[in-house]
C-alpha positions in Angstrom: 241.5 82.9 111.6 239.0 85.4 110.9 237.9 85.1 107.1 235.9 88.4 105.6 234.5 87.7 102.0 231.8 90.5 100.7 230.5 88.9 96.9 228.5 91.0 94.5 225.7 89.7 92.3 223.9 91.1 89.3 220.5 89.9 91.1 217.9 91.1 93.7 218.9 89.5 97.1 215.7 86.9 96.4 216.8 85.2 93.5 220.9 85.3 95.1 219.0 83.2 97.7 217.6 81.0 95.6 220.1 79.8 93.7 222.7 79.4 96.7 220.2 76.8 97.5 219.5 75.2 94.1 221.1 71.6 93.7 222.0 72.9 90.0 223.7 75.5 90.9 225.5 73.6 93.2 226.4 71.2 90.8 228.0 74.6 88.8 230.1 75.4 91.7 231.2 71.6 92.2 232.7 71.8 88.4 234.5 75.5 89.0 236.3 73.9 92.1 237.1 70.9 89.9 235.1 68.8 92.3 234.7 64.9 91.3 231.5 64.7 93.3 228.7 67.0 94.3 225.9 65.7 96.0 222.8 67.8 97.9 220.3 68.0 100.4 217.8 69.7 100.5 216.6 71.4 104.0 213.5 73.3 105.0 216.1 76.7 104.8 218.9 76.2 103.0 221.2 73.2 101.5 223.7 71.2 102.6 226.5 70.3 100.0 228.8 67.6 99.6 232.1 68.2 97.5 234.4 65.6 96.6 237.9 66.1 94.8 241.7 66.0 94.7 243.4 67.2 97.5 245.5 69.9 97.4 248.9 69.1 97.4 250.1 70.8 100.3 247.1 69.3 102.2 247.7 65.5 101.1 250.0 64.7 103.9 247.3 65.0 106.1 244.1 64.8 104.2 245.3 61.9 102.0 244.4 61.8 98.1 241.0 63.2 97.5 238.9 65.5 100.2 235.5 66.2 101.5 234.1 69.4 102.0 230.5 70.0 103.8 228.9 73.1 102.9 225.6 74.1 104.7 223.9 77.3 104.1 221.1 78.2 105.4 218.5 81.7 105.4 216.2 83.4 107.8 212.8 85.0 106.1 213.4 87.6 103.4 212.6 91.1 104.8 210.3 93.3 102.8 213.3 94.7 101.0 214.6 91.2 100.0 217.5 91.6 102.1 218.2 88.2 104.3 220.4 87.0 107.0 222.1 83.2 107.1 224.3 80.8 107.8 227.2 79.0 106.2 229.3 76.2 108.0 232.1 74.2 106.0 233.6 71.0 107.3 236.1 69.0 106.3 235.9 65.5 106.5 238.5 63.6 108.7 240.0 66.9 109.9 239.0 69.3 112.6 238.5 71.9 110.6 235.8 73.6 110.0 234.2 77.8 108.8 231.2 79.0 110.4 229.9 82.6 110.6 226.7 84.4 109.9 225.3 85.7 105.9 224.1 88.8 105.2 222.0 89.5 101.8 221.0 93.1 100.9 220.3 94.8 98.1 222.5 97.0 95.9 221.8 99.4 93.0 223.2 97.0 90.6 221.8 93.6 92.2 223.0 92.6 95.7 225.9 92.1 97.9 226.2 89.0 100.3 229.3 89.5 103.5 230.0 86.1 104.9 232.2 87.1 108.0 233.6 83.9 109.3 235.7 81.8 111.9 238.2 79.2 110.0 240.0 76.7 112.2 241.8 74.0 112.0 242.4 72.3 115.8 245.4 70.4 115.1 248.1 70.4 117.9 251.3 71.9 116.4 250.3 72.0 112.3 246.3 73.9 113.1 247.7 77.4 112.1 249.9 75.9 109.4 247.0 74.5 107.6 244.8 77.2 108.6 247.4 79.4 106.3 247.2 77.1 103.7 243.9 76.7 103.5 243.3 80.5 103.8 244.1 81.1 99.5 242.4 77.9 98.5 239.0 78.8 100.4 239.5 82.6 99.2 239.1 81.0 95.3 236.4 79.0 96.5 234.6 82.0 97.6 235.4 83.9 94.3 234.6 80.9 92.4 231.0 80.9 93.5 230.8 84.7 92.7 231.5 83.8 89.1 229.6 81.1 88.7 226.5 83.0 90.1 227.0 86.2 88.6 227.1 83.3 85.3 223.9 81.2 86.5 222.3 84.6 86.9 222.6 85.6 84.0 222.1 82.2 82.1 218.5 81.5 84.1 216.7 84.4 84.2 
């Protein structure tokens, strides 16, 4: 399943890409998704984190009580206009299902605008597109969830 998200940010693309890849911010997100866990690494381009919470309870049949989600982003040098390209993968621990597709960071008149154009699939013989179409609202609030927050951590650490 194709996923599509474009997020707008009261920011220049530089300080969009800077806090995607602060463990604070991070830690922000982890708390908007209700996650019981949040923990980071740092990489030479990006962050990878780790969040832990309830499953959803459509999911639990298969995912059991609580689930893991991976989320590694990753950026290419800023161009002299700030704009950037990336990464993001997301896993899901224990299931085959993961989201991978590119960034792209530009700037905007009011800030910047990132488009995360992504693959989402879940390669489970039978139930894959079931899931896939369960999982397709919950990871759309995730993605509008981190808009909020960083349009909030934006404006909270200038």
């Amino acid at each position: 399943m194709q996923i599509t998200s474009t997020l707008s940010f009261t920011a220049a693309p530089n300080r969009v890409a800077d806090m995607l890849t602060n463990p604070k911010f991070a830690d922000h997100v982890g708390a908007e998704i209700k996650a019981d866990n949040v923990t980071t690494t740092n990489l030479d381009d990006g962050m990878t984190s780790v969040f832990t919470m309830i499953s959803p309870e459509a999911a639990r049949k298969i995912l059991g009580p609580t689930m893991t989600i991976t989320e590694t982003v990753t950026w290419q040098p800023a161009s002299p206009n700030g704009a950037r390209t990336g990464r993001l993968t997301l896993s899901v621990a224990g299931v085959p299902a993961t989201s991978d597709g590119p960034l792209r960071l530009g700037p905007t008149p009011s800030g910047s605008q990132m488009i995360y154009d992504a693959d989402f699939s879940v390669k489970i013989p039978l139930f894959g597109k079931k899931i896939e179409k369960m999982a397709e609202q919950y990871l759309s609030n995730v993605i509008k969830a981190c808009e909020k927050v960083g349009n909030e951590w934006l404006t909270s650490n200038p």
